[in-house]
N, C-alpha and C positions, 0 to 999 in steps of 0.2 A: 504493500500500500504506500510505501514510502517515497514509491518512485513518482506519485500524480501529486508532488506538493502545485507545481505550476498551476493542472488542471484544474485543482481544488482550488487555487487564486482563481481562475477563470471563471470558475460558476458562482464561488460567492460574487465577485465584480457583476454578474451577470444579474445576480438575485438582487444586490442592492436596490433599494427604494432613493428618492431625490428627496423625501421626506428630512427634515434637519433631526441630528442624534439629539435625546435627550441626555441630562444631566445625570449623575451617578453617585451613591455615596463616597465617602470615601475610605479608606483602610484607617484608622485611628489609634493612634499608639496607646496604651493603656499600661496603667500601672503594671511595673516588673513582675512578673509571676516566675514559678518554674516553672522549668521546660519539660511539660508532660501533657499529656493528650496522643489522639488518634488524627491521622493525615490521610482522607483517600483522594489519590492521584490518579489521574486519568490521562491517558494520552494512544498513540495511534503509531508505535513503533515497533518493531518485531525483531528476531533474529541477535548480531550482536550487538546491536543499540540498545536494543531491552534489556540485555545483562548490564550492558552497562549503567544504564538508568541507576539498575538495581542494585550492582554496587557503591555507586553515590549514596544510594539512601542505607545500605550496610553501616558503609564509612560515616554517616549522620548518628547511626544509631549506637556507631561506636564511642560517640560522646557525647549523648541525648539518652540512654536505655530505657528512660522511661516514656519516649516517643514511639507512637506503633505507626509506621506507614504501611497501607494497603493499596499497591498499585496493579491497576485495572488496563487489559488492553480492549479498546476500543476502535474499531477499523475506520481509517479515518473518513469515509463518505458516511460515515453514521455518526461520527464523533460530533458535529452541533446538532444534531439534530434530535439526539440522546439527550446530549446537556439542557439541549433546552425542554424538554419532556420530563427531565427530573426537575428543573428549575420550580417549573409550575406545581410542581409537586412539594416544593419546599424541601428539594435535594439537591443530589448532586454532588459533583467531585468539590473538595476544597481546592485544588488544584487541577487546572489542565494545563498540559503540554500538547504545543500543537506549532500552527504556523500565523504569522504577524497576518493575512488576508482574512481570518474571523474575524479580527478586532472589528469593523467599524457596524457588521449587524450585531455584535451583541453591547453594545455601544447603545447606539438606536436604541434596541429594547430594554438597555437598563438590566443588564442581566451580570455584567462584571463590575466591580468597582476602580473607581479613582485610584491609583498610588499615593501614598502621604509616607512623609516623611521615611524615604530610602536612600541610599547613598549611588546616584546614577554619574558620579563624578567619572568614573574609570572605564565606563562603556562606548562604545564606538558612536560617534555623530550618527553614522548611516544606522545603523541597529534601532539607537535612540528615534529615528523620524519612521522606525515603523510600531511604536511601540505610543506616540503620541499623537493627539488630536487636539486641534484647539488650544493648545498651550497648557493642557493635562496629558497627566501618563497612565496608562490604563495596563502596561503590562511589562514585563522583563526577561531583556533580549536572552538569548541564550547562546546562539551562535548563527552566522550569517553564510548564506550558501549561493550558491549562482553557474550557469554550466560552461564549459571548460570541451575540449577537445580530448578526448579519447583514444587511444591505437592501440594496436598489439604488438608488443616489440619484436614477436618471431617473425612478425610480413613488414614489419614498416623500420627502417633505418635512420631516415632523415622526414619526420614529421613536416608540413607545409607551413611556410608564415601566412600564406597570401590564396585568396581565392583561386587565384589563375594559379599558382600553384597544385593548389587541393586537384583546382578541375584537369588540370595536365598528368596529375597522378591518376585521379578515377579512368581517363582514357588509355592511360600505359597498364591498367588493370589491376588496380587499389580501390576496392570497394567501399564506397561511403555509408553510412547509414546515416540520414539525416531529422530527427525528430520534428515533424513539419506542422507546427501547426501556427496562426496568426502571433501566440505570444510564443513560442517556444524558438520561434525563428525571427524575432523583434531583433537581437542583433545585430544582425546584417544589415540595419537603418544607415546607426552610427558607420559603417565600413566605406558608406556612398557618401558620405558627409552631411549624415543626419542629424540635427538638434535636439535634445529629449526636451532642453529648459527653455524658456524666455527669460530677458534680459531680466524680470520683476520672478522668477525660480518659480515660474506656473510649467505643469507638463504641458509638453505639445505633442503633436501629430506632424510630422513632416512627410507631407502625400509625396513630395518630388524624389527626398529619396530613398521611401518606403516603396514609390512604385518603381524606381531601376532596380532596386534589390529583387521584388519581386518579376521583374522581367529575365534578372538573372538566375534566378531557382527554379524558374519555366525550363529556359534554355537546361540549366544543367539538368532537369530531370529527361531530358533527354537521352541522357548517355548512358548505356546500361548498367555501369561500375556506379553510378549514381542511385541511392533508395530512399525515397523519401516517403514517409509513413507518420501517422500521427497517429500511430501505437508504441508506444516507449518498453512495453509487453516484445514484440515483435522485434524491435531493432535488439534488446537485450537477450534474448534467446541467438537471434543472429550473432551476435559478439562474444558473445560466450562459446559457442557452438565453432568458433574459427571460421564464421562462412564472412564476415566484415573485418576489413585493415582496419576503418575510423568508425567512431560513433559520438556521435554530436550529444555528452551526457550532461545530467546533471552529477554535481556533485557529491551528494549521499550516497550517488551509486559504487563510491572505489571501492568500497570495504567486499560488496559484492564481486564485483569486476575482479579484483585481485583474487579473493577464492576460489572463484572460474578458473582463471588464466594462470594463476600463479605469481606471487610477490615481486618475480623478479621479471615479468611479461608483461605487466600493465604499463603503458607510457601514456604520461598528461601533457598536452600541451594549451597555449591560450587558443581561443578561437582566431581564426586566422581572420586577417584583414587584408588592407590592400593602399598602398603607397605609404602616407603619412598616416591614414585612418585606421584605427583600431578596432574590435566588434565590441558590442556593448549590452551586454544580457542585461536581464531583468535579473536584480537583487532581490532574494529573499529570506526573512528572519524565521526561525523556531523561536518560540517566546515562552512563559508562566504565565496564567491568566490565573485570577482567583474569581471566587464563585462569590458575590453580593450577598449571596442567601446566608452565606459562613459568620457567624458571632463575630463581633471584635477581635475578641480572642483569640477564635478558630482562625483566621485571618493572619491576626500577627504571629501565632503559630506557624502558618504554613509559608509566611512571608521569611519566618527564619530562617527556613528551609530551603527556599529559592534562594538567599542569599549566600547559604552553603556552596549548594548546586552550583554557584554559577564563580564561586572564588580561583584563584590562582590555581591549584593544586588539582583541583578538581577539571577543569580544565586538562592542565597537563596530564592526567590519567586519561581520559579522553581518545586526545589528541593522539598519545601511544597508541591505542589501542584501534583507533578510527586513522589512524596512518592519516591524518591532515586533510581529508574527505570536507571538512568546516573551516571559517574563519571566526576563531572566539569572539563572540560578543563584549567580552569583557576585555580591556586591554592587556595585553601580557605577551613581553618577550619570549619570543619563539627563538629559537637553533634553526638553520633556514637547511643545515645540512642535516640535522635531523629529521625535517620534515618539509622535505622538497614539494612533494603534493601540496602541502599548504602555503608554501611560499608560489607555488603558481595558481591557486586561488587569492593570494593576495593581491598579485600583480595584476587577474583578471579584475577582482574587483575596483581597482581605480579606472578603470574606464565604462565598469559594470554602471545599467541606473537603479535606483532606488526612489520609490513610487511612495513620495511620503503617505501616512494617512489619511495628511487634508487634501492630498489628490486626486485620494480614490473617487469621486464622486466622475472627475472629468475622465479618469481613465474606463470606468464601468462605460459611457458612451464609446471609444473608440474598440476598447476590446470586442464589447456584440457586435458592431458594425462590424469589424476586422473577423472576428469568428464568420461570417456570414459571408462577406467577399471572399478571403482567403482560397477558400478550395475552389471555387468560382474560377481566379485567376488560373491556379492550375490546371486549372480542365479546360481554359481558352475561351471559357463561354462570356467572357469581360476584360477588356483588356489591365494592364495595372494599370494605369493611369486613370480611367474611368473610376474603374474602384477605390484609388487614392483617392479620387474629386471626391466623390459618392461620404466618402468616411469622414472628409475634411466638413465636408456640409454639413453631415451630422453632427457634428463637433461642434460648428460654430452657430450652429441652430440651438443646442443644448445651452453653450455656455454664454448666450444670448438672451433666455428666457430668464427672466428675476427668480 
């Protein structure tokens, strides 16, 4: 389930209302008690990410024992839709673990609380602007992820910097697999000389060079070494299986990919661009959300436990273990030879975007319109450029109405 974090941003953007978020309690510090009570966590991870979870909260209880955590997995296309079922109910997790694109409908419905008084001094700008709205903080980043260029080092030698590169290898008989869908393939904007910001840091839509990109992924699916699919199921069976040299991943996927292929067979590289221009994926946060419904208490309880979770140390356990698959949310000097994988997430993400909060509103318009073109252009039956016009209208018909 771990692999549809994107798609899961796609349908919540999708589901959003234009309705303005209500206001929320807040977490409220309360007189010092001891550290004892029950914690249930809920979240949407399986395999070695769940162990590790679950040795964070071991390592919690080795200096808390009178803390009981009960952690619940919950598959993530059911994970708010549960929460919100026990909400009503006057349940639910005091804790969920999940991804920054929940925030803004449970926001709206007043289902999570306010943050108050936490120490966000040491966590990442970008992490921070998906964690806040309106100048409150409603949750706590935990690591930052974005996708990255994938090979297998037994077929591939010299990875591609450059498009016209990539595509010169798919034709000498280096098979691409390219995860296609309108946001999965948003990167390719920035490579033509796309804008994500305005001069005033509003997102924008750039139809001119979102439609050459997609004139270019017309052409390249052309070529049979080229596969483009908007099953991430598919291209990952392919990759694993040795029938693809590259796969266009996300991030979460190395820890897999390496147990596939083997430790020393997996090669990361940046997504390739072209002249001066870099690619520029969409950034995405895993965050803590607490549950509103949770006592004071029960709240600043589980708030002490996020900030276990998300410390120096904890981290670095992590990071071993997940071989650099994240970039920590919380700041912390990395070993760049210890954790190469992460030092080429790092690099991707300074030219990665990050789609603050207060953006989501205008980006819900251009992803349904783009979900809805996109396969259009590929099948011919629209040119890019029409489709570019078509999305820009929408967008500026949207962010036109009061």
């Amino acid at each position: 389930m771990r692999y549809h974090f994107f798609q899961l941003i796609v349908l919540i953007f999708m589901f959003l209302t234009g309705c303005s978020l209500k206001g929320s309690e807040k977490i409220v510090e309360s007189q010092e008690e001891p550290v004892q009570g029950q914690i249930l966590v809920w979240h949407s991870f399986d395999g070695k990410i769940e162990e590790i979870i679950q040795q964070s909260f071991n390592d919690y209880r080795q200096l808390y024992p009178n803390v009981r955590i009960v952690s619940e997995y919950i598959p993530a296309a059911q994970l708010e839709q549960e929460f919100r079922q026990q909400f009503n109910r006057g349940l639910g997790p005091d804790i969920l673990l999940t991804t920054s694109g929940v925030i803004p409908s449970l926001i709206h419905d007043n289902l999570i609380p306010e943050i108050d008084d936490f120490d966000f001094s040491s966590y990442l700008p970008t992490a921070m602007s998906h964690v806040r709205y309106q100048g409150k903080i409603y949750g706590i980043p935990t690591s930052v992820m974005t996708q990255v260029l994938c090979y297998n080092k037994k077929k591939v030698k010299s990875p591609p910097q450059t498009l016209t590169e990539l595509l010169q290898q798919a034709k000498a008989g280096y098979s691409v697999g390219i995860w296609s869908t309108f946001t999965t393939t948003f990167w390719g904007v920035r490579v033509f000389g796309g804008k994500s910001f305005n001069a005033q840091g509003d997102f924008v839509f750039d139809q001119n060079s979102w439609a050459k990109w997609m004139e270019w992924l017309k052409n390249a699916q052309s070529e049979p070494n080229m596969i483009l699919t908007d099953s991430i199921d598919v291209l990952k069976q392919a990759f694993t299986n040795n029938r693809l040299a590259y796969v266009f991943c996300d991030s979460s996927q190395f820890t897999d990919y390496e147990q596939a292929l083997g430790k020393d067979n997996l090669g990361v590289t940046i997504l390739p661009g072209e002249g001066d221009n870099s690619a520029g994926p969409i950034l995405y946060s895993r965050v803590i959300l607490f549950n509103r419904m949770s006592s004071p208490k029960q709240q600043k309880l589980s708030q002490r436990l996020a900030q276990f979770f998300t410390n120096r140390e904890q981290i670095r356990k992590r990071l071993m273990i997940l071989r650099g698959s994240f970039i920590p949310a919380y700041q912390v000097n990395i070993n760049n030879r210890l954790f190469p994988l992460e030092a080429i997430l790092a690099q991707q993400a300074k030219t990665a975007i990050a789609i603050p909060l207060d953006q989501i509103q205008s980006a819900l318009v251009w992803v349904k319109e783009g979900n809805s073109l996109y396969p259009q252009v590929l099948a011919g039956s629209i040119t890019p450029e029409d489709a570019a016009q078509k999305i820009s209208e929408t967008v500026n018909q949207n962010l036109s109405q009061p």
